[in-house]
C-alpha positions as CSV (number, residue, x, y, z in Angstrom):
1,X,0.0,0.0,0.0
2,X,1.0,3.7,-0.7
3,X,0.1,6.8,0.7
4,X,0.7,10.6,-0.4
5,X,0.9,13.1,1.0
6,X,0.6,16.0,-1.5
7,X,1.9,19.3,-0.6
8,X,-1.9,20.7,-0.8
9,X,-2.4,18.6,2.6
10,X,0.7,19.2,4.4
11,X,-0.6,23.0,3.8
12,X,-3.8,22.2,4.7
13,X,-3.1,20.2,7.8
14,X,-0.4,22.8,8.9
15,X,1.9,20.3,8.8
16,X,6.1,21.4,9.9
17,X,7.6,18.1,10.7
18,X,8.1,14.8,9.1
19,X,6.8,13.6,12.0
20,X,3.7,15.5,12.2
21,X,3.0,14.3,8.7
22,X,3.9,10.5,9.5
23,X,1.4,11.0,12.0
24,X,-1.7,11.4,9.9
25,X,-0.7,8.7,7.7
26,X,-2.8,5.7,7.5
27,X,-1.4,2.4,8.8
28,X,1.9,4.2,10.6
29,X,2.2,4.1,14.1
30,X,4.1,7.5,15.2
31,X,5.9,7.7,18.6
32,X,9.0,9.1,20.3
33,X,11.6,6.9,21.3
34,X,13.6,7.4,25.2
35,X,15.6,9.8,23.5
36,X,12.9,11.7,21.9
37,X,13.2,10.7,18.6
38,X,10.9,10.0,16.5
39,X,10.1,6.2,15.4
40,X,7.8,5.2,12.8
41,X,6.2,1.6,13.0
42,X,4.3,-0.2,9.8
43,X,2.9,-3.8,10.0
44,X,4.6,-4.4,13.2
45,X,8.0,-3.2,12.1
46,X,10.8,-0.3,12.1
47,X,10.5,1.9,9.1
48,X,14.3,2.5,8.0
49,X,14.1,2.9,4.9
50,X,14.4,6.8,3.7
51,X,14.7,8.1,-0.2
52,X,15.1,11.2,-0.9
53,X,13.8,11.9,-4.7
54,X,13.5,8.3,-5.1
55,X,16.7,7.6,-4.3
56,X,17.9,5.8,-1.3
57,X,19.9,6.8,1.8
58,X,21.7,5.4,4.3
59,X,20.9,5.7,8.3
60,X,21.9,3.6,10.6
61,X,19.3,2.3,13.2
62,X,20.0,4.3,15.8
63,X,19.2,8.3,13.9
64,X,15.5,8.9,13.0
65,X,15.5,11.5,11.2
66,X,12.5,14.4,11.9
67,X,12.6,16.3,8.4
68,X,11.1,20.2,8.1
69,X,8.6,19.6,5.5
70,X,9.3,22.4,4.1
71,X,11.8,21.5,1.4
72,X,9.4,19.1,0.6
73,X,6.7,18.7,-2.3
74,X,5.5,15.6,-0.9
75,X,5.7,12.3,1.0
76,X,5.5,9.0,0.0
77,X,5.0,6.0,2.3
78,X,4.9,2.1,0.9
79,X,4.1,0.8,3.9
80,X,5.2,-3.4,3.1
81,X,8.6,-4.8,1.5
82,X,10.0,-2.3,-0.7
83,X,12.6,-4.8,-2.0
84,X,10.3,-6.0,-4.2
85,X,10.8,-3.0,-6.1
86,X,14.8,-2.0,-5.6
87,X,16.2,-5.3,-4.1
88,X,16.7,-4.0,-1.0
89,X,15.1,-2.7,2.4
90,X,13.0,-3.7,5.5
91,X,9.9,-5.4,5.8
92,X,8.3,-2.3,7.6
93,X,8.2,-0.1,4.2
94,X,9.9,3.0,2.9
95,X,9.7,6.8,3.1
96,X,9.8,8.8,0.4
97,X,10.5,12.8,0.3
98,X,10.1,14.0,-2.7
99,X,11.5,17.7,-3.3
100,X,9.9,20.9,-4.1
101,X,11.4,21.6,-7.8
102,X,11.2,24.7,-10.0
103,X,7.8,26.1,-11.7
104,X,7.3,27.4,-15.2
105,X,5.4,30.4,-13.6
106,X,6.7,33.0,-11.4
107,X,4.8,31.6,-8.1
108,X,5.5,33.0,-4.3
109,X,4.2,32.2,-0.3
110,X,5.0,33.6,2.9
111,X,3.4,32.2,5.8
112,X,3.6,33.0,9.1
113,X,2.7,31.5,12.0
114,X,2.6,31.7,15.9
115,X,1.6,29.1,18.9
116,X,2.0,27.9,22.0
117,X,5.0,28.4,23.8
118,X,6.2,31.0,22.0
119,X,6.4,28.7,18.8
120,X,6.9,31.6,16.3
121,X,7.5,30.3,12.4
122,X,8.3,32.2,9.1
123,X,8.7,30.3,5.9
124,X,9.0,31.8,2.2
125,X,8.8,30.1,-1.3
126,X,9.6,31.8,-4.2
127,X,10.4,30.2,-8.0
128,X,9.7,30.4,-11.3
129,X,11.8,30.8,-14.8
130,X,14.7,32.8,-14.8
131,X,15.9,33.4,-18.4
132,X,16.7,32.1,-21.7
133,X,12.9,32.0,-22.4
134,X,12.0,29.8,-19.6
135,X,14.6,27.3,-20.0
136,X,16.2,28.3,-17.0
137,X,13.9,28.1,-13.6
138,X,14.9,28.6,-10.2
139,X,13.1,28.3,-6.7
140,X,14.2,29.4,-3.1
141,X,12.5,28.4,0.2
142,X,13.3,29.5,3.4
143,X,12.5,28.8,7.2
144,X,13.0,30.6,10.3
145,X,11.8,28.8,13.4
146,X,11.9,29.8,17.3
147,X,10.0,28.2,19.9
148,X,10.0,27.4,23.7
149,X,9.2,24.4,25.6
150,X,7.3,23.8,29.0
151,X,10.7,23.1,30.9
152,X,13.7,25.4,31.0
153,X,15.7,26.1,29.4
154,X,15.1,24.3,26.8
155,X,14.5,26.2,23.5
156,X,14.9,25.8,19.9
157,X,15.6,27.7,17.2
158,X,16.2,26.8,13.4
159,X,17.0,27.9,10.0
160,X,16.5,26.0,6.7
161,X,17.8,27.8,3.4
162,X,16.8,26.1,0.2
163,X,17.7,26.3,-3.4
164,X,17.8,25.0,-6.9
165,X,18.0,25.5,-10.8
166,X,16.7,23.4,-13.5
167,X,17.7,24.0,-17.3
168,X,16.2,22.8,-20.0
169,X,19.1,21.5,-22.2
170,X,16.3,20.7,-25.2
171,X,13.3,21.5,-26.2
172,X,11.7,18.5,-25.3
């Protein structure tokens, strides 16, 4: 089975974190491991398996990952073997982040946000073609995060900076 995540619902939902996003998906059990990491479950098993794009990484067991969504366009979750598809992975099933690409019009965002415990977050998407009659897009998202937590003094604050270019070597 597969489930996606477009990037209309990750809006919609007000969804920051990979983990936030992993838990609204259907058939994945979301929870925080002693150390506070987060640990995603399918079919009775570990989910270790992370692309990026399509293409695989490499974590070892111990590092779950908690992405900013941000960067993303969408998720993608096979929950099941993915071997059966690359020759390789756990039983549990795969996670997918696929990311957010130039446009062939000029499109923008801003979006702000504020919550509890002083949980105060800017993010800002911007892309569209560039030159050589469209051939050459672009596309820049960024993220500034601050936020508190109930104990002291504990805080966190974050910055994600995003870019890239496609060209159009052909027509086609």
């Amino acid at each position: 089975s597969v489930t996606v995540l477009t990037s209309q619902a990750i809006e919609d939902q007000g969804l920051t974190m990979m983990s936030d996003a992993m838990a609204k998906t259907p058939g994945i059990v979301a929870i925080t491991d002693g150390m506070g990491n987060p640990e995603f479950h399918s079919r009775g098993f570990v989910i270790n398996n992370y692309q990026i794009d399509g293409l695989g990484t490499s974590y070892d067991s111990t590092f779950r990952p908690d992405f900013d969504l941000a960067i993303y366009d969408r998720l993608e979750v096979l929950r099941g073997a993915e071997g059966l598809f690359s020759a390789a992975g756990e039983p549990g099933g795969t996670i997918n982040l696929a990311r957010k690409r130039p446009t062939d019009e000029l499109r923008s965002a801003v979006t702000l946000a504020y919550g509890s415990w002083n949980n105060r977050r800017l993010e800002a998407d911007i892309g569209g073609p560039l030159g050589f009659d469209g051939r050459l897009r672009g596309r820049l998202v960024g993220v500034w995060q601050d936020r508190d937590y109930f104990y002291k003094p504990a805080d966190e604050e974050k910055q994600v900076l995003y870019g890239i270019l496609e060209y159009d070597l052909t027509p086609s």
